[in-house]
VOBA-1610 file (N, C-alpha, C; in pm, whole numbers, padded with zeros to 5 digits, always signed):
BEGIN
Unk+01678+03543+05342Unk+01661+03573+05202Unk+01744+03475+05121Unk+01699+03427+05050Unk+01750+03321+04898Unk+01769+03400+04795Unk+01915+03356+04785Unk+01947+03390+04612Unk+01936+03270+04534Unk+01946+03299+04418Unk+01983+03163+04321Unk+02044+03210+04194Unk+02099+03178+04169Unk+02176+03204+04028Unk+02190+03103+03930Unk+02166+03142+03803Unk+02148+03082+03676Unk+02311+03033+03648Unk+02396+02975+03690Unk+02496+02920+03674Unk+02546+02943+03501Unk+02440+02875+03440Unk+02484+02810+03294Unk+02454+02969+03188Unk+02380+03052+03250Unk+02356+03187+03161Unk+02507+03281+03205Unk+02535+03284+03315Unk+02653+03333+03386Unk+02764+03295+03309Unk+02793+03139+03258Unk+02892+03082+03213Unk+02854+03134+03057Unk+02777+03090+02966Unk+02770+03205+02850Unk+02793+03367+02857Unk+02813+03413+02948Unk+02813+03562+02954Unk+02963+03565+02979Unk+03063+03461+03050Unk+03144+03482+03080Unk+03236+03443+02939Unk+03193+03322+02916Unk+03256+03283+02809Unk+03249+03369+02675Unk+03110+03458+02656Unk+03145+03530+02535Unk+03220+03696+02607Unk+03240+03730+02683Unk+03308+03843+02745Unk+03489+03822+02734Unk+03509+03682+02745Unk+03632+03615+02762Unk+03693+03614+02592Unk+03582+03567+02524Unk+03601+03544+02384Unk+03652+03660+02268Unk+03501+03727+02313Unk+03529+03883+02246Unk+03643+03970+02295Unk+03733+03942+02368Unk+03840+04006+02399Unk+03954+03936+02405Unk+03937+03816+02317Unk+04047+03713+02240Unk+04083+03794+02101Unk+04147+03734+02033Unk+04147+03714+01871Unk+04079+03637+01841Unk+03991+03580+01868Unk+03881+03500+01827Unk+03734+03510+01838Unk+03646+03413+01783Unk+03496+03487+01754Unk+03411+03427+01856Unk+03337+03499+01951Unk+03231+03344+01989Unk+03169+03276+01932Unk+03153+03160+02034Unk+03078+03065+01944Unk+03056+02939+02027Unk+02872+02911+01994Unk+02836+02754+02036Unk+02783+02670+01989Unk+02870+02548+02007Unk+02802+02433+01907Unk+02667+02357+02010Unk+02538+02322+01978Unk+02485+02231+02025Unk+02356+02194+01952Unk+02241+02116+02046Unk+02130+02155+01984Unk+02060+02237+02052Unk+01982+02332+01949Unk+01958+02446+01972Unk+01774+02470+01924Unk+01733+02333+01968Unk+01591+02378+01953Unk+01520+02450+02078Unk+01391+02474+02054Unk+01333+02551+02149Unk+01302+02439+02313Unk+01309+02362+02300Unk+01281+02276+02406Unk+01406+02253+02531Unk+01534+02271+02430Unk+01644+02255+02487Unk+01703+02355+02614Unk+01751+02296+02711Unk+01815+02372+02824Unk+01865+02505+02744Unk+01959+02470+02644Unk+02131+02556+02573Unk+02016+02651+02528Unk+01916+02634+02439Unk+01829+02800+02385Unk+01790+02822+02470Unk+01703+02794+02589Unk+01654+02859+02667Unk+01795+02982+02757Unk+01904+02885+02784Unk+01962+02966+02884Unk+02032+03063+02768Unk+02116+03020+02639Unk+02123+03124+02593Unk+02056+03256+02559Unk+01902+03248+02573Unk+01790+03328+02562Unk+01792+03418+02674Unk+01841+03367+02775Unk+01846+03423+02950Unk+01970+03529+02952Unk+02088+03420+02898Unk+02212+03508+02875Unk+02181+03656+02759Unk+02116+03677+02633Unk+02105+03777+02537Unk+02030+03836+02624Unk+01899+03793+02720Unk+01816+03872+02820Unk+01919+03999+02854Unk+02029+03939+02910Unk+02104+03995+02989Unk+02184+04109+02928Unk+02223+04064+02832Unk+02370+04114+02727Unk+02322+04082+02596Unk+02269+04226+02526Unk+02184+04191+02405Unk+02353+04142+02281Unk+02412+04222+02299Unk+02540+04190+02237Unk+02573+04048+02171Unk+02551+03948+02309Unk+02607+03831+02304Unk+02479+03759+02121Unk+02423+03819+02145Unk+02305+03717+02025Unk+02346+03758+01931Unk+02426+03932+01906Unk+02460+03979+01777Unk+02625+03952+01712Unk+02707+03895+01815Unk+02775+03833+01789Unk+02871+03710+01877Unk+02768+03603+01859Unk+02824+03485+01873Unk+02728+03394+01756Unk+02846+03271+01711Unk+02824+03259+01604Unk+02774+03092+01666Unk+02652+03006+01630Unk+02567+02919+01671Unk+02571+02801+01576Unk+02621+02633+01622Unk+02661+02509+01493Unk+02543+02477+01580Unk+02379+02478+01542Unk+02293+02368+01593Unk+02304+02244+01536Unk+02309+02151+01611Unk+02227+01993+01524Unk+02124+01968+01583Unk+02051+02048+01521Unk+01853+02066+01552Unk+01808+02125+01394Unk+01713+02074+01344Unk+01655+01913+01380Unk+01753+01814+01305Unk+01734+01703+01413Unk+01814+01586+01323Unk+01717+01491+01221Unk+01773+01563+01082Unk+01702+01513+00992Unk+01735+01351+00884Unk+01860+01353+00943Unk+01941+01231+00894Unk+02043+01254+00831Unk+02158+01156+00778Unk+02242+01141+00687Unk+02162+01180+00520Unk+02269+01279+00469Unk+02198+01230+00275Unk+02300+01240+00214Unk+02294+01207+00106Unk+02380+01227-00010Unk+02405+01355-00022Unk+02498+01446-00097Unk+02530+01582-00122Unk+02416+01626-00175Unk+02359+01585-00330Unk+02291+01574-00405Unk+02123+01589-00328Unk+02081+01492-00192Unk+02001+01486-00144Unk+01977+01574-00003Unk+02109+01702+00003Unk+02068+01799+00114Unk+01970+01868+00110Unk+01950+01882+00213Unk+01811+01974+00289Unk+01847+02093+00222Unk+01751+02195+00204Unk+01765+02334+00222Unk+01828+02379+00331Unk+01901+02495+00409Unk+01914+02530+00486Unk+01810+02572+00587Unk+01827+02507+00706Unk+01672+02535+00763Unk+01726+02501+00938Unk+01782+02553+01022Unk+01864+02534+01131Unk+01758+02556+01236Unk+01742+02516+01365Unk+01655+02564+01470Unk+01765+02597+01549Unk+01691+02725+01585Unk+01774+02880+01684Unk+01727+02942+01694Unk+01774+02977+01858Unk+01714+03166+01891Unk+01705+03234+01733Unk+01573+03286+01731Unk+01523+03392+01659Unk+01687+03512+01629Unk+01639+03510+01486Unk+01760+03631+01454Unk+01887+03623+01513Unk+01965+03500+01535Unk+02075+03445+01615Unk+02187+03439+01470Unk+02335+03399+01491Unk+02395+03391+01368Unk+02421+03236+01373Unk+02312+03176+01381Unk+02329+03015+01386Unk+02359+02989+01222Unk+02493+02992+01201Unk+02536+03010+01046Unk+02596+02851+01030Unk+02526+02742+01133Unk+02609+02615+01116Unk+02515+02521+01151Unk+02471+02400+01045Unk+02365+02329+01132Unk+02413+02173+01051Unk+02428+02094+01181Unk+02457+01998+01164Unk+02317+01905+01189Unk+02266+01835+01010Unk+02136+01798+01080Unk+02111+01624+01029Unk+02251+01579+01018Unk+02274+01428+01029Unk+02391+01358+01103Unk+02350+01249+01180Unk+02476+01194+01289Unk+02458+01068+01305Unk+02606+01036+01237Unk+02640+00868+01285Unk+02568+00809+01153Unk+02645+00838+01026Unk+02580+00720+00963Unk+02629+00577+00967Unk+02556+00469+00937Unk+02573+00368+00987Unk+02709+00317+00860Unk+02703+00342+00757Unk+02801+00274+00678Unk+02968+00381+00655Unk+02940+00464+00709Unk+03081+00561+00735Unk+03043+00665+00840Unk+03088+00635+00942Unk+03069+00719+01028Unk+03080+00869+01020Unk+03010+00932+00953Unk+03034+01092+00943Unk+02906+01131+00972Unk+02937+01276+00996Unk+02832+01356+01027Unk+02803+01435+00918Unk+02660+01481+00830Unk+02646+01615+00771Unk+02599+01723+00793Unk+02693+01836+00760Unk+02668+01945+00793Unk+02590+02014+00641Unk+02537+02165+00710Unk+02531+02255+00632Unk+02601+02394+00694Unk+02674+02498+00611Unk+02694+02592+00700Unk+02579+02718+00553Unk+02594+02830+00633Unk+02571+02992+00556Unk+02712+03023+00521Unk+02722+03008+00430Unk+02886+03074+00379Unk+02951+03161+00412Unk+02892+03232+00517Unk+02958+03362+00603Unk+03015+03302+00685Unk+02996+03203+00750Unk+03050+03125+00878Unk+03210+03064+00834Unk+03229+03061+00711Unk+03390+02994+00664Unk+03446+03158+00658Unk+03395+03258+00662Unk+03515+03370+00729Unk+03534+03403+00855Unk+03399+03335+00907Unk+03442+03343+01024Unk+03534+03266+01112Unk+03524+03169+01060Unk+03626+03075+01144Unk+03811+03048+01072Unk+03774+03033+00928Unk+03925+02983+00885Unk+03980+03173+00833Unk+03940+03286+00833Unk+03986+03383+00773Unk+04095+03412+00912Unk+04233+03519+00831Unk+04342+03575+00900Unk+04287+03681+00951
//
C-alpha cells in the first residue's frame, strides 16, 4: 500500500496552527492566481481546515499589471481563493527607472499588521 502526502498543504496547516497561537496574524505573500501551485494547495489546505481561509490574511502579486503612477492605480482587483482575506495585492514589479514595487492594500489589512 502507497501513501503520499501533500507536503506543501501540510506545511500551510502547520504554519497557520503555529501562527494562530502566536501574537501574530497569519499570513501569505505570493502569486495567487488560479493556475498557481500556492492557490491550488492553499485550496487543499482550507479543504482541510475551513478556519485557515477565514483567517489568514493573503499579499497576491496576481495579476501583474505593471508599474503606475499613484494617480494612474488600478482599482482594487487582486486574484485569490474565492472569499479569501487577500487584503494585499501587489500588481507592479521592478520598475525600470526606480526600482520599486506597487502595491494596493484593503485598508483593513494596516490593522492588521502595524496595530498593538
Amino acid at each position: 500500500m502507497s501513501i503520499t502526502f501533500d507536503f506543501a498543504s501540510i506545511f500551510i496547516e502547520g504554519w497557520y496552527e503555529e501562527m494562530s497561537a502566536s501574537d501574530y496574524k497569519p499570513g501569505i505573500s505570493g502569486i495567487f492566481d488560479g493556475e498557481q501551485t500556492l492557490t491550488k494547495t492553499f485550496n487543499e489546505a482550507v479543504d482541510k481546515q475551513k478556519d485557515i481561509k477565514d483567517h489568514t490574511y493573503l499579499w497576491s502579486a496576481s495579476p501583474n499589471i505593471g508599474i503606475t503612477t499613484k494617480e494612474n492605480a488600478p482599482d482594487f482587483d487582486v486574484d485569490a481563493p474565492k472569499d479569501s482575506l487577500a487584503w494585499g495585492w501587489q500588481y507592479g514589479i521592478d520598475a525600470e527607472t526606480c526600482n520599486i514595487d506597487t502595491n494596493l492594500f484593503d485598508s483593513r489589512l494596516l490593522d492588521v499588521l502595524w496595530s498593538s
